[in-house]
C-alpha positions in Angstrom: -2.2 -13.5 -46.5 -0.8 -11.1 -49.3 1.3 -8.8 -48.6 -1.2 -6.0 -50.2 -3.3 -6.9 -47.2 -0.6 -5.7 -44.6 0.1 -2.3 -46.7 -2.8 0.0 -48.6 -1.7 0.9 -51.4 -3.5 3.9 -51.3 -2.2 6.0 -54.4 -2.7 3.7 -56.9 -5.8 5.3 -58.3 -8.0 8.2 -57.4 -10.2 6.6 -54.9 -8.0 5.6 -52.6 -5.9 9.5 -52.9 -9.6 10.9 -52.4 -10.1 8.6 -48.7 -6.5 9.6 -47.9 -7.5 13.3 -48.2 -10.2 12.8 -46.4 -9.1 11.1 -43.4 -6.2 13.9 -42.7 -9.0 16.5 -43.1 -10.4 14.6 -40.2 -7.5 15.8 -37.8 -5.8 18.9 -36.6 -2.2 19.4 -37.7 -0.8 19.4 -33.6 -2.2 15.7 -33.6 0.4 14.7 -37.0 4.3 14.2 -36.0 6.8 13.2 -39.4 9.8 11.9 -39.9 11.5 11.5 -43.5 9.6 9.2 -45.0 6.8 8.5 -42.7 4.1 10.5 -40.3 1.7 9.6 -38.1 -2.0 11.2 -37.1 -4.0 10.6 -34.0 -7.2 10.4 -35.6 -10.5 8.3 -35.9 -10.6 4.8 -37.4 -13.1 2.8 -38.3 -12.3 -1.0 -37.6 -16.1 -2.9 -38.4 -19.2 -1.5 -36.5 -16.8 0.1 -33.6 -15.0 3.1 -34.0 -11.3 4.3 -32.0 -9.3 7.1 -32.1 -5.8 5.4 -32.7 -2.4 7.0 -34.2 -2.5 5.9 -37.9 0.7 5.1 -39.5 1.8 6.5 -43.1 4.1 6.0 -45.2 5.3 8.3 -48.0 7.8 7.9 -51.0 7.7 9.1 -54.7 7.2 6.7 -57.2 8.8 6.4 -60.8 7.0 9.3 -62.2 7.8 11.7 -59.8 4.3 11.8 -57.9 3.7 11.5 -54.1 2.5 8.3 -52.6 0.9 7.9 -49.4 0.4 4.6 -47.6 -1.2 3.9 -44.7 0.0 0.7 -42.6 -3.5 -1.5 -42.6 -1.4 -4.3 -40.3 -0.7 -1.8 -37.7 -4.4 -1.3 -37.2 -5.3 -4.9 -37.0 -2.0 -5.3 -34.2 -4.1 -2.6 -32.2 -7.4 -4.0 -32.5 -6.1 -7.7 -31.6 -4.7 -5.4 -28.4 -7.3 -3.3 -28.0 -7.3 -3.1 -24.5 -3.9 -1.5 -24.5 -3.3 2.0 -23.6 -2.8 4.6 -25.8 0.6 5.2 -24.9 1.0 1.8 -26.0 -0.1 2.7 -29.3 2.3 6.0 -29.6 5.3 3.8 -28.6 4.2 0.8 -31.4 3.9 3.5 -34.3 6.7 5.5 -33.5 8.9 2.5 -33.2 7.7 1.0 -36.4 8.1 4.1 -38.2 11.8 4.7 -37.0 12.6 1.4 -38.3 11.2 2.5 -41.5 13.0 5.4 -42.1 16.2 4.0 -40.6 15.8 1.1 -43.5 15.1 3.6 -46.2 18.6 5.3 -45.7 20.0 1.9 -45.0 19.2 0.8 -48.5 20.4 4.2 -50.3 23.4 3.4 -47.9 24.6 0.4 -49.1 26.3 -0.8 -52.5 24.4 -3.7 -54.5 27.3 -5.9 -53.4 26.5 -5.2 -50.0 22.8 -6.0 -50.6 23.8 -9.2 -52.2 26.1 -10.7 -49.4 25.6 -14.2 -48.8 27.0 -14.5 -45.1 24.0 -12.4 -44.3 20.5 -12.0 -45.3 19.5 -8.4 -46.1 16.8 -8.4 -43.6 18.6 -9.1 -40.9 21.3 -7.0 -41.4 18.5 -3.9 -41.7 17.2 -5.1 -38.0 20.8 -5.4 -36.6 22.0 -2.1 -37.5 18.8 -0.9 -36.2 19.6 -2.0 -33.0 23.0 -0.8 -33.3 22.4 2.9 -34.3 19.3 3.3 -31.5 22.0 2.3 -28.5 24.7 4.3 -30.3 23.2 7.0 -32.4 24.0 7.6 -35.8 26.5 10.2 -35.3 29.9 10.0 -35.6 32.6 12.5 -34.4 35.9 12.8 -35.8 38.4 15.4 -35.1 35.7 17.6 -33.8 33.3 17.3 -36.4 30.7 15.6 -36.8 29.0 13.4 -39.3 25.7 11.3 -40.3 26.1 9.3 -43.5 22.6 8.2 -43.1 21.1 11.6 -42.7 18.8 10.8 -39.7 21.2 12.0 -36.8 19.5 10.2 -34.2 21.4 10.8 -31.0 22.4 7.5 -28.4 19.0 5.7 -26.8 20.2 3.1 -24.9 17.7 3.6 -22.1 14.7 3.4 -24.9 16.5 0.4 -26.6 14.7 -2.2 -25.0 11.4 -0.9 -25.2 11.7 0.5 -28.9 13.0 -2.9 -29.8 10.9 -4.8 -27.7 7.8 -2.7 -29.3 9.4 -3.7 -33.2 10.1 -7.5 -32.1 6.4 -7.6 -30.7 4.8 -6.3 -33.8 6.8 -8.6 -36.4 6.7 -11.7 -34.3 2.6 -11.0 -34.1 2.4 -10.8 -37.8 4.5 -13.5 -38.9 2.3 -15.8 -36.5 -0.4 -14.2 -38.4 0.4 -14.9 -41.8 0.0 -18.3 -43.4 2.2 -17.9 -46.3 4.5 -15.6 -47.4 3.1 -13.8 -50.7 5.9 -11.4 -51.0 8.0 -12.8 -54.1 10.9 -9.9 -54.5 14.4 -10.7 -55.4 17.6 -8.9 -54.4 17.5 -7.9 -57.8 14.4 -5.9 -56.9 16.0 -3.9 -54.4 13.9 -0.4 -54.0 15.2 2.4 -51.4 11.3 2.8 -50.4 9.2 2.8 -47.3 7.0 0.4 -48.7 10.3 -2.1 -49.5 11.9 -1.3 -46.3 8.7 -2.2 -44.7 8.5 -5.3 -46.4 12.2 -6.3 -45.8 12.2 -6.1 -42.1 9.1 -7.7 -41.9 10.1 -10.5 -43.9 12.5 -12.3 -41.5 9.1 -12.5 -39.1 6.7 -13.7 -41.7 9.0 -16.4 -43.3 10.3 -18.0 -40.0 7.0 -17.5 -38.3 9.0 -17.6 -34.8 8.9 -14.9 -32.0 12.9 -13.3 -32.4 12.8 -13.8 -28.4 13.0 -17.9 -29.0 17.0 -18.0 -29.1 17.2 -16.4 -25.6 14.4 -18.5 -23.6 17.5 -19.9 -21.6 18.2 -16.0 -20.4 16.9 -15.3 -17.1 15.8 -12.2 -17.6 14.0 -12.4 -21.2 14.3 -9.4 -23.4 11.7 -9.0 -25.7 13.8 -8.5 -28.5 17.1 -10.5 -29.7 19.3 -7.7 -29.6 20.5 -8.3 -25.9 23.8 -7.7 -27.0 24.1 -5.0 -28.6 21.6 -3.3 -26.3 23.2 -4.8 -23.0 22.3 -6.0 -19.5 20.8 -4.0 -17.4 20.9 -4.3 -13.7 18.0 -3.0 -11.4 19.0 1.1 -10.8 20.1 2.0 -7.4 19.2 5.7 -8.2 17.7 7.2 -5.6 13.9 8.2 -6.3 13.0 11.1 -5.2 10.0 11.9 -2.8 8.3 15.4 -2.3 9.7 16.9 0.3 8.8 16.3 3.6 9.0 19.8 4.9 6.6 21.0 2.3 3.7 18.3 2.7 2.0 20.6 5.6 2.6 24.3 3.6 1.5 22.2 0.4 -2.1 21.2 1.8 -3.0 24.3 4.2 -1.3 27.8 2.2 -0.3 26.4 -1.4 -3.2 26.9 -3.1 -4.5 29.7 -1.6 -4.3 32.5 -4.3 -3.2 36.2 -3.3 -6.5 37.8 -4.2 -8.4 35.1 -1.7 -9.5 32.3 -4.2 -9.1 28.7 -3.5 -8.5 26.1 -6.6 -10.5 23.4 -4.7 -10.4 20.8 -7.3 -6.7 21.1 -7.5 -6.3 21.7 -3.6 -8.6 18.0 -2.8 -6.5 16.2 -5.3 -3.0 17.0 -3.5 -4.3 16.0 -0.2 -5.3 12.7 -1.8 -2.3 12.0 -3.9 -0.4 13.1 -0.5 -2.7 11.3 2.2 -3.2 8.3 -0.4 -0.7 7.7 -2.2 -2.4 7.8 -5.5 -1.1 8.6 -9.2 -1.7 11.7 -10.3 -4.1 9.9 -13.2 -6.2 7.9 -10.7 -8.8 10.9 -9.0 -9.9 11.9 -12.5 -11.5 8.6 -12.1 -13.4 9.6 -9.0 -17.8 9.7 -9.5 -19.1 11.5 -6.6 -20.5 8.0 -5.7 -17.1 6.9 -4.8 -16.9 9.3 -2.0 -18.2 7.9 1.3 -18.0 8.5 5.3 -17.8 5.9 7.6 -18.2 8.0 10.8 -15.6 11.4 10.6 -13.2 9.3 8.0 -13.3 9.5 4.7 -13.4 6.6 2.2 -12.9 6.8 -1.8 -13.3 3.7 -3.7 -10.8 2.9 -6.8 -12.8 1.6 -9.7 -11.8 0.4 -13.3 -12.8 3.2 -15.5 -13.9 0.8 -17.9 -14.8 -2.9 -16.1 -15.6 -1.9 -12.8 -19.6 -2.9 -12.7 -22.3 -0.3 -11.3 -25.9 -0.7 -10.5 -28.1 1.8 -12.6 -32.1 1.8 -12.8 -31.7 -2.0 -11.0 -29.4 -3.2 -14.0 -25.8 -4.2 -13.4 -23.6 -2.8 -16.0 -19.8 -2.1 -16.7 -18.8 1.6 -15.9 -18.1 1.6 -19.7 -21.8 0.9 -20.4 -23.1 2.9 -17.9 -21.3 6.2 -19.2 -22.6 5.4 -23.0 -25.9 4.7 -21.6 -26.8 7.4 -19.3 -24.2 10.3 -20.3 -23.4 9.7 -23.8 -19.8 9.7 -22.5 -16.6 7.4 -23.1 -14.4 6.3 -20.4 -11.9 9.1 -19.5 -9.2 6.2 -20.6 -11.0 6.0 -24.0 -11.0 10.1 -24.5 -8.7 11.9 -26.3 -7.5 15.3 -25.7 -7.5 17.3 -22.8 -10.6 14.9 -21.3 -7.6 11.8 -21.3 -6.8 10.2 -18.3 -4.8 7.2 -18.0 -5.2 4.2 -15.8 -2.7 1.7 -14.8 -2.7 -1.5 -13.1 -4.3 -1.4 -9.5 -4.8 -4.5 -7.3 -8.7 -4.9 -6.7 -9.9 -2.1 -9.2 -12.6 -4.3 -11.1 -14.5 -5.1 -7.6 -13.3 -1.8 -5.8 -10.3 -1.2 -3.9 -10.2 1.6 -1.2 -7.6 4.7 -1.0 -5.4 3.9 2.3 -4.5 7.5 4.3 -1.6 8.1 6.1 -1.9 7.2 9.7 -1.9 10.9 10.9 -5.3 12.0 12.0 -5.2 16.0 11.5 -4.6 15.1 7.5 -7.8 12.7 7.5 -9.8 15.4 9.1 -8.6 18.0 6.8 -9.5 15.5 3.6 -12.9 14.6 5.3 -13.7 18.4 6.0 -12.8 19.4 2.2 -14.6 16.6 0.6 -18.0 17.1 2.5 -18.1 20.7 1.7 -16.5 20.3 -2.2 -18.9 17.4 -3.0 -22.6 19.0 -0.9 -21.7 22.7 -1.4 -18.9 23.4 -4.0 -20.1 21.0 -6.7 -23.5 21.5 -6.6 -22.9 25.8 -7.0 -20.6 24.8 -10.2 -22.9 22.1 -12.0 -25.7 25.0 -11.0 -23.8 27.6 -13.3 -23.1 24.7 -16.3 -25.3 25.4 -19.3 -28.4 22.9 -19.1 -28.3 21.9 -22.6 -24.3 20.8 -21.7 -25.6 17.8 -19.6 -24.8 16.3 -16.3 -22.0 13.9 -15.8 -21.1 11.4 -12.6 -17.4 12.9 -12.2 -16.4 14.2 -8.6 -14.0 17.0 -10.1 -15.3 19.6 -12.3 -14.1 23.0 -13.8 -15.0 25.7 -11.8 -15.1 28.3 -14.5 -15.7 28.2 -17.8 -11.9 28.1 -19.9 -13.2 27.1 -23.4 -11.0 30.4 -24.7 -8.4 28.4 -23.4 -8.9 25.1 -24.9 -9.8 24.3 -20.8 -13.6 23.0 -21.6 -16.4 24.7 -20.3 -17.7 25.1 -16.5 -18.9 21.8 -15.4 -17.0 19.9 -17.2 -14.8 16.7 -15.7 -11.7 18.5 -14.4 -8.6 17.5 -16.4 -4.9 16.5 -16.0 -3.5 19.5 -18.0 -5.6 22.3 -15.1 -3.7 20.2 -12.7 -0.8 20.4 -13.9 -0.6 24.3 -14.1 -2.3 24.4 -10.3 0.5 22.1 -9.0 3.8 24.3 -10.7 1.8 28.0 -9.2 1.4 26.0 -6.1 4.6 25.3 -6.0 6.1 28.6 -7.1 3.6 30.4 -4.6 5.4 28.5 -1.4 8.8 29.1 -3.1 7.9 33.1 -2.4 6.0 32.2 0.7 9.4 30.7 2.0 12.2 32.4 0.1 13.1 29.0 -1.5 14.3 29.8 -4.7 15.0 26.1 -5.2 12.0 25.0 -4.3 10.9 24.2 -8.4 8.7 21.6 -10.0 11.4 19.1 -11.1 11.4 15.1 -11.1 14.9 15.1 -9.4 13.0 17.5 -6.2 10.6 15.1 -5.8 8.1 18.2 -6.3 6.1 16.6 -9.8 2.7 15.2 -9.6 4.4 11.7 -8.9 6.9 12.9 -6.1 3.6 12.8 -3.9 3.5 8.9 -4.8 7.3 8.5 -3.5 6.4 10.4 -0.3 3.8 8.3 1.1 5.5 4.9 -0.4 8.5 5.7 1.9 6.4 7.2 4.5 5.4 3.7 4.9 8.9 2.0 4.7 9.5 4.4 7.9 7.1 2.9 9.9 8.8 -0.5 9.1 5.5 -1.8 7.5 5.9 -5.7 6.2 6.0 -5.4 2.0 2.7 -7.1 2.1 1.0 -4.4 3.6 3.1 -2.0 1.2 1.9 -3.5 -1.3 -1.9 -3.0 -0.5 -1.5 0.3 0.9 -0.1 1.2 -2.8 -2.5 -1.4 -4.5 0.2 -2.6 -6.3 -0.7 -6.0 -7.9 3.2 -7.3 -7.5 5.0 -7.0 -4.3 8.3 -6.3 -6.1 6.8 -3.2 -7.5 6.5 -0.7 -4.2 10.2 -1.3 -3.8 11.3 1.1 -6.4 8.9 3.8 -4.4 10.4 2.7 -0.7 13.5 2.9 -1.7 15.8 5.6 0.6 18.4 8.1 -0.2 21.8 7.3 1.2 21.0 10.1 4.2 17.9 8.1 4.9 19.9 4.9 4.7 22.3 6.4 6.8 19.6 7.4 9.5 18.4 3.9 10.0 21.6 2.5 10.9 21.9 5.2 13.7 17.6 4.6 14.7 18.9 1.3 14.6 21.7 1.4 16.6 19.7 3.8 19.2 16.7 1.7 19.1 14.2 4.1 17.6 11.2 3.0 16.4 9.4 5.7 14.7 11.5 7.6 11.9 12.4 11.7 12.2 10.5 12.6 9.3 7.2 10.6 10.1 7.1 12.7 13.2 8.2 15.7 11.6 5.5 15.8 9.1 2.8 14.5 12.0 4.2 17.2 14.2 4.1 20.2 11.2 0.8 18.8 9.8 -1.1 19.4 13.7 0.5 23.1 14.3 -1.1 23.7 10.9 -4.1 22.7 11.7 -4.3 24.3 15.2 -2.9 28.0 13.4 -5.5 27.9 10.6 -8.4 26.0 12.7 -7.9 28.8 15.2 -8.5 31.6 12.5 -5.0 32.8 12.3 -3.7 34.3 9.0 -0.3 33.9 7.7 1.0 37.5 7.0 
């Protein structure tokens, strides 16, 4: 492989400046994010006869003359289409990483005298990745008397959390193309040392491509592999002990019966049925916007909503068996919500059973179920239906269970009818939350991670729900459809009160934990006040 065919030279000649204009018309300026000497667009690619929406990778650097150069990183592309089935967070992480090391190389070169560049105890290349690794864990700044300074310009502040994965993402990317590349085509001498993106690029690449080892091969005798070989300088990092915060218990009842009940008398049902289910099932906050309506089924009074891959799950349409991925092309014109871009996106991680379908598990406590069961029947036979009613006919139909009530296009929302999205959520959730912080004078009631009140703190809540009823880790594990049993420890795991209030249950020999039957208990006087037609004043 030539090295030309892991860069495009695209300024070289007319052409090529013409196809770069023309692919960042293509995008809107909020999709582009810069550094110094590189930027990045989300924006179509072409890659054969199949098309993605991928965040492209350019470079940019002025040549001899004076003039602007823009290159686009062709090898990048061909790394995301040999992992195509990646997310497209995966993506962000992979092109941000790559263009930090970029930049950081670029103002390593200007950096360094020739003699430096020329030292023979170490090759230029790997001195570029090693001081990478350095200045992500430590920043770039330095402080001295009070002041502070940058000598390379980029004042990139301590990451040492985001080390592993940053360097991980780099050592993944250059390992893949040197095992890609069959010779090495790139004939520059020290001598013909350029402080470039393009030569930057091609220096920390070229450790990869000559060796044509993965970097991790020096540490397969470490336990716990890194994915880089900076272990180091990044450091070890034991499992945290942090507590993880749940939503609060106290709140679960006042969140499903009063939260999203607006002052002037509306409901937001779509936001409403999607708390009780991250709250009664454990789901993340991703998964509902999944949900067709043919997911929903009763078996007797008890609900039951299936978990399908958005993409390889397999459904039966005029007596053909086809991926869900087919079957939205086919018969909506429509991609996979994972496959979507803007505010249609929803993401999917891994869940046990999702390619045959895996069912939601509720909480054992029956006056939530028959809340959930109540909702659904009316959302999905009399809610729905008056919504897709009002949707423009020439705006199509669509298998989705949640849908925009109201049309919010002069909002960037999308228009009535249309597949409910992450971002309406959102905004629901923080006004539900605000509207019980004024229904119960709690000014400290606030959406925040460290609260346990964000879209995920419902996820916590009925992991350690679970824990209370002293469930095996199997079970855990299936109730949370977690395809590892080591990974519903990190959402069982107590705070030190909690801790503390086992030892004494367990010293007193009581079985049932205080804040199962707390919420059990809050949950059925809620139902009996509103199912009795009482109104809070």
């Amino acid at each position: 492989m030539n090295m030309l065919d892991i860069i495009e030279p695209q300024g070289r000649n007319r052409k090529a400046r013409r196809r770069t204009k023309k692919r960042l018309r293509q995008t809107s300026i909020q999709n582009i994010e810069r550094g110094l000497h590189y930027f990045y667009v989300t924006q179509k690619v072409r890659r054969g006869d199949r098309s993605f929406v991928w965040p492209v990778l350019y470079l940019v650097h002025q040549d001899s003359t004076g003039d602007t150069q823009i290159v686009r990183v062709e090898s990048l592309l061909d790394y995301f289409e040999d992992h195509h089935a990646k997310q497209h967070q995966w993506r962000l992480n992979n092109v941000r990483a790559l263009g930090q090391l970029i930049e950081h190389s670029v103002e390593m070169l200007k950096f360094m005298s020739s003699e430096q560049r020329r030292a023979p105890n170490e090759p230029i290349e790997r001195y570029l990745l090693r001081k990478f690794a350095l200045n992500i864990v430590n920043g770039t700044t330095a402080v001295d008397e009070g002041t502070a300074s940058d000598a390379l310009g980029l004042y990139w502040k301590p990451r040492r959390k985001e080390a592993d994965r940053i360097l991980g993402n780099v050592s993944d990317y250059l390992s893949w193309l040197g095992e890609r590349s069959n010779r090495w085509a790139f004939a520059a001498s020290v001598a013909d040392v350029e402080n470039t993106p393009l030569y930057a690029f091609r220096k920390a690449a070229e450790l990869a491509i000559r060796k044509k080892v993965s970097l991790l091969s020096h540490i397969k005798k470490v336990e716990r592999a890194l994915r880089h070989r900076f272990a180091a300088i990044t450091g070890e990092h034991s499992q945290s002990t942090n507590p993880v915060y749940a939503f609060p218990s106290d709140y679960v009842a006042p969140m499903v019966f009063e939260a999203f009940q607006a002052a002037e008398g509306g409901v937001d049902h779509e936001a409403e049925l999607i708390a009780l289910i991250l709250l009664a099932g454990g789901l993340r906050s991703c998964e509902p916007f999944h949900f067709y309506v043919s997911d929903v089924q009763f078996l007797g009074d008890e609900p039951v909503i299936f978990m399908h891959h958005p993409e390889e799950s397999e459904i039966i349409h005029e007596n053909k068996t086809m991926t869900r991925l087919q079957y939205l092309a086919d018969r909506y014109k429509l991609l996979p919500r994972t496959k979507q871009m803007g505010p249609g996106k929803a993401g999917w991680k891994s869940v046990l059973g999702d390619v045959d379908g895996t069912p939601a598990y509720w909480l054992p406590v029956d006056e939530i179920k028959e809340l959930l069961a109540r909702k659904l029947r009316r959302y999905i036979l009399q809610i729905r239906p008056a919504i897709m009613r009002a949707r423009p006919k020439h705006l199509g139909d669509h298998p989705f269970l949640f849908v925009n009530a109201r049309d919010a296009t002069a909002s960037g929302g999308g228009n009535i009818g249309d597949p409910y999205t992450m971002s309406a959520l959102k905004g629901s959730w923080e006004r539900a939350v605000r509207r019980l912080a004024l229904l119960y004078d709690d000014p400290e009631l606030v959406v925040k991670k460290e609260k346990g009140t964000s879209l995920h703190g419902p996820r916590h809540f009925y992991g350690r729900f679970l824990r209370t009823l002293n469930l095996p880790p199997d079970i855990i594990q299936l109730s949370m459809h977690h395809k590892s049993i080591l990974s519903q420890s990190v959402y069982t795991r107590l705070t030190s009160a909690e801790v503390n209030e086992f030892i004494k249950r367990s010293a007193s020999k009581t079985s049932l934990a205080e804040m199962t039957t707390n919420v059990m208990a809050s949950i059925q006087n809620f139902r009996n006040h509103y199912s009795a037609g009482a109104m809070r004043k």
